[in-house]
C-alpha positions, 0 to 999 in steps of 0.5 A: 956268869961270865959274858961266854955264851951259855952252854946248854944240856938239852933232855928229851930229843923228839920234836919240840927238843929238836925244835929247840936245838934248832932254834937256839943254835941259828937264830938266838944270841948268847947260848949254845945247845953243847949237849943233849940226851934222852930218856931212850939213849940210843935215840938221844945219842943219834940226834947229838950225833947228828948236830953236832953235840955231846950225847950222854947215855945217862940224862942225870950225868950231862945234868951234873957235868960242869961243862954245862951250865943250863938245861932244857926239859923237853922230855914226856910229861911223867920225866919232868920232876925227876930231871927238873929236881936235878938240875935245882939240886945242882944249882942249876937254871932249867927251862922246862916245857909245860906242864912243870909236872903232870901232878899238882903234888909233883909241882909243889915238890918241885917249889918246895925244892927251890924254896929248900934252895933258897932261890928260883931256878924254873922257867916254866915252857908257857910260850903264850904269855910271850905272844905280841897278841896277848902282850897287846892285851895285857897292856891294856888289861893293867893300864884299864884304859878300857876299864875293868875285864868283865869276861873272856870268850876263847878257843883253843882250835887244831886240825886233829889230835893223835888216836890216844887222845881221851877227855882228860888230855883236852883240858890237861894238855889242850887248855892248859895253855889258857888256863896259865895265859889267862890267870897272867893275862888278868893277873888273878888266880880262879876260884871254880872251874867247870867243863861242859859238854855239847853235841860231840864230832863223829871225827875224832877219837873214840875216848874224846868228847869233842868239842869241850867247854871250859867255864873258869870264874876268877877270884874278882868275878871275872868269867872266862868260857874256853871252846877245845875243839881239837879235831876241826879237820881245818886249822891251828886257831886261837882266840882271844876276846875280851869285854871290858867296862868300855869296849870290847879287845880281840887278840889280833888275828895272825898275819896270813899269805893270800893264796890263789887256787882252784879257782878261789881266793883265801888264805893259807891257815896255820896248822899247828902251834909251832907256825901260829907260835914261831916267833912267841918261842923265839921271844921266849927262849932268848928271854930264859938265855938272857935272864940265866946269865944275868943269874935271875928267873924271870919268866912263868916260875914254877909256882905258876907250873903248880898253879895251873896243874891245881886248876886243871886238875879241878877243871877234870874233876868238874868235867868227870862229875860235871859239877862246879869244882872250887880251885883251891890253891896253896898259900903262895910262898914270899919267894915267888912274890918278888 
């Protein structure tokens, strides 16, 4: 690909897509967002007009013009597969916010379609894996310089969730970011899956049992607890601890400003992903830029996007029948093993 910058289609303008044009258009190198469009059209046709970009009525027919070169995927969850086989049957790189796809059958449709094609084209939207905490962690982790990883305590923590939030969403929109983090972070994939249940808060919304624990046993032995408490009336928190053969590893707590007020002294907490994440989507984008003009995926592929829908579904399997439910994957295919 030639030293232009990269022009950028961008599919799905609510928040997150919205972030994106932001960020890639102010602050990152080699790529420019040219155009974007919506599954509502109206609303996507506003948002380019008011940055200043092409809008299309129809998603498939800014996918499809030449004078894009890539895409991004910030759509609703159910419209991934149908834009992300698009951009693959166009010959085209796309970076597509997580999940790949809600289902673990959409996904594999989604590698079988790449495979068809012959090379990689997804980037799956895993941001954590390109947090400075967790890149510390994994350094360690493949070095053993502490010895072997025996287990994991976690947290996935938020303020609160919108009034449609059942248990399904906890481990399928929640912890999902710890089931794919974790499998890179120990370099393995899970053989059982489970989701317990303790005293749930009064403060959330009527269909979620919260909090949640998710019990994740890898293929080596390796266990792993995950807390999802996602109405703690608090902070955006997330933890990381890990017990090795020699010592114990904590991912590093977030860099908070001191504040003075009412006659007390504390910090001022995160509140959402984007403030606790803000550089990790920085990092993460500006990779997918400079991988797709050197022609290459190099980030969470879409074998990794299936790979985590086929643990969480059985993490939700375990948690509806509560049971330890097997994670039995698909063999992985040679094209995802470079």
């Amino acid at each position: 690909m030639k030293e232009r910058e990269l022009r950028i289609g961008l599919v799905g303008t609510g928040g997150i897509g919205r972030s994106h044009i932001e960020r890639i258009n102010r602050q990152l190198q080699g790529g420019v967002v040219t155009a974007c469009a919506d599954p509502a059209s109206e609303f996507g046709l506003s948002i380019a007009e008011k940055n200043g970009l092409k809008g299309y009525a129809d998603p498939m027919e800014m996918i499809n013009d030449p004078e894009v070169d890539a895409v991004i995927c910030t759509t609703a969850d159910p419209y991934h597969e149908q834009y992300v086989m698009a951009a693959i049957q166009a010959g085209k790189y796309i970076f597509c916010e997580k999940p790949l796809a809600p289902k673990a059958d959409a996904c594999k449709r989604i590698v079988e379609a790449e495979l068809k094609a012959g090379k990689k084209y997804v980037q799956v939207g895993f941001m954590r894996r390109y947090d400075r905490g967790y890149r510390q962690l994994k350094e360690a982790i493949d070095t053993k310089a502490y010895g072997e990883a025996l287990l994991l305590h976690c947290a996935h923590r938020n303020p609160s969730v919108p009034d449609d939030w059942d248990n399904t969403m906890a481990v399928e929109n929640s912890m999902v970011h710890e089931i794919d983090v974790l499998r890179w972070l120990l370099g393995e994939d899970y053989a059982t899956a489970e989701v317990r249940f303790g005293k749930s808060t009064s403060r959330g919304p009527k269909g979620l049992h919260d909090p949640q624990i998710m019990i994740l046993t890898t293929k080596s032995g390796v266990r792993i607890d995950v807390e999802s408490f996602v109405n703690n009336f608090n902070d955006y928190d997330i933890k990381c601890e890990i017990v090795c053969e020699n010592a114990v590893l904590n991912m590093p707590e977030p860099v908070y400003i001191s504040v003075n007020t009412k006659a007390q002294k504390g910090q001022a907490m995160y509140t959402d992903c984007f403030q606790r994440f803000e550089e990790a989507y920085n990092v993460e984008l500006q990779s997918w830029i400079n991988a797709t003009k050197e022609d290459r995926v190099e980030g969470p592929t879409a074998w990794d996007g299936y790979a985590c829908q086929v643990a969480a579904a059985a993490a939700s399997k375990a948690r509806d029948t509560q049971t330890i439910v097997p994670v039995v994957y698909d063999e992985m295919p040679e094209l995802y093993k470079a």
